[in-house]
C-alpha positions in Angstrom: 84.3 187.9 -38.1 87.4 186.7 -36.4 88.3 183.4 -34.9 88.1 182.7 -31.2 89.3 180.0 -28.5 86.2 178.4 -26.8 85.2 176.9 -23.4 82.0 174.9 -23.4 80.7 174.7 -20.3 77.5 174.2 -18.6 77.3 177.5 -17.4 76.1 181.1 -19.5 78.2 183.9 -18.6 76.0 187.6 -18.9 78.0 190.2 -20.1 79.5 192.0 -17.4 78.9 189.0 -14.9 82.1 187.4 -13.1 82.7 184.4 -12.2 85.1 182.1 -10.7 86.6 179.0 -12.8 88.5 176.1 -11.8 90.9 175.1 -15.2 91.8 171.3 -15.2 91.9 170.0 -18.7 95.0 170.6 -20.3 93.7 171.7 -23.2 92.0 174.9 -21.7 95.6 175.1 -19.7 96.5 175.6 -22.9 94.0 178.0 -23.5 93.9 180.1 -20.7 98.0 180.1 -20.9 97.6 181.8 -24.0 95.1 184.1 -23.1 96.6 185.5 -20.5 100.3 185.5 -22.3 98.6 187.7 -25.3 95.9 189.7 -23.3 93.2 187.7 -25.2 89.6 186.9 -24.5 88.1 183.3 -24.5 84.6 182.2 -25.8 82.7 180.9 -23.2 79.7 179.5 -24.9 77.0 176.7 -22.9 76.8 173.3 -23.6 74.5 170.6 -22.0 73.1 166.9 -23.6 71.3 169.1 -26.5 75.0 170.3 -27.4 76.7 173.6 -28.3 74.9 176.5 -28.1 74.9 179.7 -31.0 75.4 182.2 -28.7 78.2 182.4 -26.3 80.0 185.1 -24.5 83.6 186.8 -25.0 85.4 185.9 -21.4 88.3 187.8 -19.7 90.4 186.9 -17.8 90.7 189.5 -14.6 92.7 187.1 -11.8 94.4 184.6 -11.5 93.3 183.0 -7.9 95.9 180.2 -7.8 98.5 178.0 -10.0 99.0 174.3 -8.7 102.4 172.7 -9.8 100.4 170.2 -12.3 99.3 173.2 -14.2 95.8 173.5 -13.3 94.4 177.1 -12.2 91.8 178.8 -10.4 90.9 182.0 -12.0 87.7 184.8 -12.0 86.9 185.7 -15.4 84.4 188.6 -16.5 81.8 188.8 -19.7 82.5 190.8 -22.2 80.4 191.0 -25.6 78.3 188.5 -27.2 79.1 186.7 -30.1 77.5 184.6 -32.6 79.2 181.4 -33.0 79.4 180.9 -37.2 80.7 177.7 -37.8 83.4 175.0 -36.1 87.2 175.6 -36.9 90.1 172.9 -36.6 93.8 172.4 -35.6 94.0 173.3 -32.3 94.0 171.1 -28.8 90.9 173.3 -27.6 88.1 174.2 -29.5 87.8 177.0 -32.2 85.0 178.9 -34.1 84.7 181.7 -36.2 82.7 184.4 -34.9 80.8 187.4 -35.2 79.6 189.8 -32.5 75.9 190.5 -32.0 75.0 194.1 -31.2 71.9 195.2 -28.9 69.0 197.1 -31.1 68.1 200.4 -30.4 65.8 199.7 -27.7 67.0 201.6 -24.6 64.7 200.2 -21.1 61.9 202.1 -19.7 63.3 204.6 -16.6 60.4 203.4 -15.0 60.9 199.6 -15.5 64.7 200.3 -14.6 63.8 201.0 -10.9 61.1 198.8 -10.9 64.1 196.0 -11.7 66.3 197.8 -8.8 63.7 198.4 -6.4 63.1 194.2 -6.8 66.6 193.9 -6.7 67.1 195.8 -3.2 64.0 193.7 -2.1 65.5 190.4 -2.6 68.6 191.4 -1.4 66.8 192.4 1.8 64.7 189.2 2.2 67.2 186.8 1.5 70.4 188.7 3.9 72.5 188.9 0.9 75.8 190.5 0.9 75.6 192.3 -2.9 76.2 195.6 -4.0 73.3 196.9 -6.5 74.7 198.1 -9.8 74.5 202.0 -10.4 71.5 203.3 -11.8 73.5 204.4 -15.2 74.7 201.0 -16.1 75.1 200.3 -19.9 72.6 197.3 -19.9 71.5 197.2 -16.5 69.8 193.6 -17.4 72.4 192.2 -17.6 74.5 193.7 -14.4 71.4 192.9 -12.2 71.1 189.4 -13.6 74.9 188.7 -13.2 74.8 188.7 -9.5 71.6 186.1 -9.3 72.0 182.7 -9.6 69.6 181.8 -12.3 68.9 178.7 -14.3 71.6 178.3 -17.2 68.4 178.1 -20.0 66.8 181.2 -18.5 70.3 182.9 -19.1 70.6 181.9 -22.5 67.3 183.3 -23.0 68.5 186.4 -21.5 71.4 186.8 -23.5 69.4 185.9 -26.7 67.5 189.5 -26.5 68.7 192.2 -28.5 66.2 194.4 -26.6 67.0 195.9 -23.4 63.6 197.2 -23.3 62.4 193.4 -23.6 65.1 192.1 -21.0 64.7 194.4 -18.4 61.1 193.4 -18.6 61.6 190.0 -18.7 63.9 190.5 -15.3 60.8 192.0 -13.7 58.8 189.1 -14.3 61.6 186.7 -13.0 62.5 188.7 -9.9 59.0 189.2 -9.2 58.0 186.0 -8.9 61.7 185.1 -7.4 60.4 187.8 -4.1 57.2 186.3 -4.1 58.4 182.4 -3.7 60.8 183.5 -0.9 58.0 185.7 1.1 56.1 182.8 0.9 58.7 180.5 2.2 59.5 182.5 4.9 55.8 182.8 6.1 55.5 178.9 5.7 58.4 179.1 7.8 57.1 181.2 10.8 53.9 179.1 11.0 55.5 175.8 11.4 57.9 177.5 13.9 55.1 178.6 16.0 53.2 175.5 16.5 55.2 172.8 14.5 52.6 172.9 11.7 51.3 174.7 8.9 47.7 176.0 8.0 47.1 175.0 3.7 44.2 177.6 4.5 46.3 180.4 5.1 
């Protein structure tokens, strides 16, 4: 166990995932200042009117996209590993926790329901014009690199990062995604019939 910076937010960062963050407060100035002084990693952990989540994510920083003269930044950070967050800790202007990672079980995915995932992935992708690379096909925990570059619902991320089981979230992703394709094929039929004749047929 070891004791770790954190940055509630309303967001859940996948391992792996990047994202972009826009540091105001200035006690994650603080926090990010220090992080990238000592080469650290953050906890970024989500929070919403229910509170602080248990499980959170380690957070690198990889750039720094701009410093403004009253301190605040814009930065890109990436998910690391997971972590358990133990219990609250004290004394410092952000807050703290002790820790403790949380490891995946020995559970490696299906081959088949891999490129099941990436063939759903390269479909939505298609239907939707997207400009996003597919991860390679050898990806430690290719659940979590194909999620990373949707934009899901925070809860369904959490529950995402929750499983310890590949197996179980890359079949949980095949679920989602399918029924993500499905939902836009259907809007863009909807779509092309009210743009043929100004209005749509609930008969089909």
């Amino acid at each position: 166990m070891s004791e770790l910076g954190l940055f509630p937010l309303g967001l859940v960062l996948l391992p792996t995932e990047r994202v972009p963050l826009h540091i105001f407060e200035d006690r994650y100035q603080e926090l990010i200042a220090e992080c990238l002084a000592e080469e650290r990693e953050f906890g970024l952990i989500y929070a919403d009117e229910d509170g602080l989540r248990k499980l959170g994510t380690r957070a690198a920083v990889t750039e720094v996209l701009e410093r403004f003269d009253d301190g605040r930044l814009n930065i890109v950070v990436e998910g690391r590993e997971r972590f358990l967050l133990v219990e609250l800790t004290e004394g410092r202007s952000f807050q703290t926790g002790v820790v403790e990672p949380v490891d995946d079980e020995p559970d490696p995915a299906d081959p088949g329901d891999e490129e099941r995932a990436l063939e759903l992935f390269a479909a939505l992708v298609e239907l939707t014009g997207a400009e996003v690379d597919p991860p390679a096909r050898d990806t430690p925990q290719l659940s979590f690199a194909l999620a990373g570059r949707f934009e899901f619902a925070a809860e369904l991320k959490q529950r995402l990062l929750g499983l310890r089981s590949e197996r179980e979230r890359v079949r949980m992703l095949i679920e989602v995604l399918e029924g993500a394709a499905q939902a836009v094929e259907r809007e863009q039929e909807i779509g092309k019939r009210a743009a043929s004749n100004g209005k749509v047929d609930p008969r089909g």
